[in-house]
C-alpha positions as a Markdown table, in Angstrom:
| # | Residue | x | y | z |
|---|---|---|---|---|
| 1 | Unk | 6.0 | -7.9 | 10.0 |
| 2 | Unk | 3.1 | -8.0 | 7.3 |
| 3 | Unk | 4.0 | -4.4 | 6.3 |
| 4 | Unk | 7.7 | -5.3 | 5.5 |
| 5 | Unk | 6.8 | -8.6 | 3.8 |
| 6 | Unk | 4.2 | -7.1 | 2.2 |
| 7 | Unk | 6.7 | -4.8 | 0.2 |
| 8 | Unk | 9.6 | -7.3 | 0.1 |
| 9 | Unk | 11.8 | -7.6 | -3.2 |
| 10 | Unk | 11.0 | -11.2 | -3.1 |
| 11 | Unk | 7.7 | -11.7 | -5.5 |
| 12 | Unk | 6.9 | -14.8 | -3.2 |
| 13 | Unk | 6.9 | -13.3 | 0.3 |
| 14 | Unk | 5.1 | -10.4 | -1.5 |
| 15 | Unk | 2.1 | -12.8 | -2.8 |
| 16 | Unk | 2.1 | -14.6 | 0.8 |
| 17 | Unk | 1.8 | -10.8 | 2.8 |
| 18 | Unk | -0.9 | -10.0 | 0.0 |
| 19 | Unk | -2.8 | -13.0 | 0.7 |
| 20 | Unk | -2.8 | -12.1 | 4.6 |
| 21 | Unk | -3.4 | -8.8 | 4.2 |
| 22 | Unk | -6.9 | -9.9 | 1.9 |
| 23 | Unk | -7.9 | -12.8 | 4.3 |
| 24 | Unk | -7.9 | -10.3 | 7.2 |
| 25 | Unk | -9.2 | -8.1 | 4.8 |
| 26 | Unk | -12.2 | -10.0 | 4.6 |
| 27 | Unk | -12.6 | -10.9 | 8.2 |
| 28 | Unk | -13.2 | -7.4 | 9.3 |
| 29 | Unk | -9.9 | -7.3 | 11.1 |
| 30 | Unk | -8.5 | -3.3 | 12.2 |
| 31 | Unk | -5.6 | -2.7 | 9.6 |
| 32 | Unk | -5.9 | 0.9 | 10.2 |
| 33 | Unk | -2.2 | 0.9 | 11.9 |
| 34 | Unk | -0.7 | -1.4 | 8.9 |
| 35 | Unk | -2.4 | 0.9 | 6.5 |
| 36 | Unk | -0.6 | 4.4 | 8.0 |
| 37 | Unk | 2.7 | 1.8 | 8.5 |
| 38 | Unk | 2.8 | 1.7 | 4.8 |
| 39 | Unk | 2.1 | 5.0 | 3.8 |
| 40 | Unk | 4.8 | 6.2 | 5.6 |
| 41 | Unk | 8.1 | 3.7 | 4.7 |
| 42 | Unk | 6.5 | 4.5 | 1.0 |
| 43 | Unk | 7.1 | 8.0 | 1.8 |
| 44 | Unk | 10.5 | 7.9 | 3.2 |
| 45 | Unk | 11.2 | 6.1 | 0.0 |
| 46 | Unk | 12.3 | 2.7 | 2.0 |
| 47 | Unk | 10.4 | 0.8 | -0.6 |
| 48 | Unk | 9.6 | 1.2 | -4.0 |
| 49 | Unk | 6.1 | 2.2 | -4.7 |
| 50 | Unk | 6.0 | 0.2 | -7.8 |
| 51 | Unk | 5.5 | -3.3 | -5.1 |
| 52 | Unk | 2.6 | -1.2 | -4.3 |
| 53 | Unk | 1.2 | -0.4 | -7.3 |
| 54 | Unk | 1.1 | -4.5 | -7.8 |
| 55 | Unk | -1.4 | -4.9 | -4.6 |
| 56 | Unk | -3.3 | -1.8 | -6.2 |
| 57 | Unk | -3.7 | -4.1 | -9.8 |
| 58 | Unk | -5.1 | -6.6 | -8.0 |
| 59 | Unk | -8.5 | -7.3 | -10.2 |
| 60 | Unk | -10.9 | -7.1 | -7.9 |
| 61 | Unk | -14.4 | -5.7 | -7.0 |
| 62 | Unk | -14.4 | -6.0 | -3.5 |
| 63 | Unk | -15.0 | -2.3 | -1.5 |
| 64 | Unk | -13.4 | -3.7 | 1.4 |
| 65 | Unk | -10.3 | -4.7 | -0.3 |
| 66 | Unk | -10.7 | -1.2 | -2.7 |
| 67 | Unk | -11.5 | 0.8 | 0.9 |
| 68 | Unk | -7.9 | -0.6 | 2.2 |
| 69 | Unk | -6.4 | 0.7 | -0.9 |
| 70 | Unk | -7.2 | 3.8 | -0.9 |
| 71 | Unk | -6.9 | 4.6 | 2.5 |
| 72 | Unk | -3.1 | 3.9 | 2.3 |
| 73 | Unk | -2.7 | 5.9 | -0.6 |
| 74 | Unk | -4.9 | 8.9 | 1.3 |
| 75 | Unk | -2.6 | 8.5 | 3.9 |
| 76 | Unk | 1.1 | 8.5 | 2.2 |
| 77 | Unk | -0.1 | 11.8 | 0.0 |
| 78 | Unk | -0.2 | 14.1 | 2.5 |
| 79 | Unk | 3.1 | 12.4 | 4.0 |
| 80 | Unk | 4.9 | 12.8 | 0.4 |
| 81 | Unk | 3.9 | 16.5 | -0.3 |
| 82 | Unk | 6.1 | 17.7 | 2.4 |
| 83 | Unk | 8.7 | 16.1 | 0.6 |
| 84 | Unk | 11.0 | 18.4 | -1.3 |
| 85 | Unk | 11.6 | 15.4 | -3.8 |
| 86 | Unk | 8.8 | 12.7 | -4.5 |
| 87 | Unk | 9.3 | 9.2 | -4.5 |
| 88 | Unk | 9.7 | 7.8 | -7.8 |
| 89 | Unk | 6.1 | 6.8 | -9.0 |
| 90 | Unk | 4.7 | 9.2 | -6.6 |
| 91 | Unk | 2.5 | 10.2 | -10.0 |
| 92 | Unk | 0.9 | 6.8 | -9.7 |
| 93 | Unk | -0.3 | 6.8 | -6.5 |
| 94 | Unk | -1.7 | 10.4 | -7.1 |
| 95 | Unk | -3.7 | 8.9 | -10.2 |
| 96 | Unk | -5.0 | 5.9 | -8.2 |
| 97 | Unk | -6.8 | 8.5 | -6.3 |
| 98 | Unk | -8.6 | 10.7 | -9.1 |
């Protein structure tokens, strides 16, 4: 459920998933199945990256948070290169990486 409001087109439900998603961020909880949920409906293009990019702008300087991040992103590349057509803003997900 936090992986589909997470990404939702409603800005609100967005902010509250984000705000979930940081708390058990924080409280060492296993998001290692919401992390490879996410890479992979960004992927099959079921969401537009861009409501990604906006949890990757988050200002912040916490390696947990930054950790979570990246994982997701390590884990939709390989997922999008077999892809004969990449996902719109695929290019900024590559970047977030380098």
């Amino acid at each position: 459920f936090m992986g589909i409001a997470f990404l939702h087109d409603k800005k609100e439900t967005r902010d509250l998933a984000t705000e979930y998603i940081l708390r058990a961020i924080s409280r060492d909880e296993d998001l290692s199945y919401l992390q490879h949920f996410l890479a992979d409906i960004l992927a099959q293009k079921l969401t537009p990256i861009n409501r990604f990019v906006e949890f990757l702008d988050i200002p912040t300087r916490e390696p947990k948070v930054k950790a979570f991040q990246k994982a997701v992103v390590e884990a939709y590349l390989p997922l999008a290169e077999k892809l004969d057509k990449k996902p719109t803003n695929h290019k900024k997900l590559v970047e977030f990486i380098r």
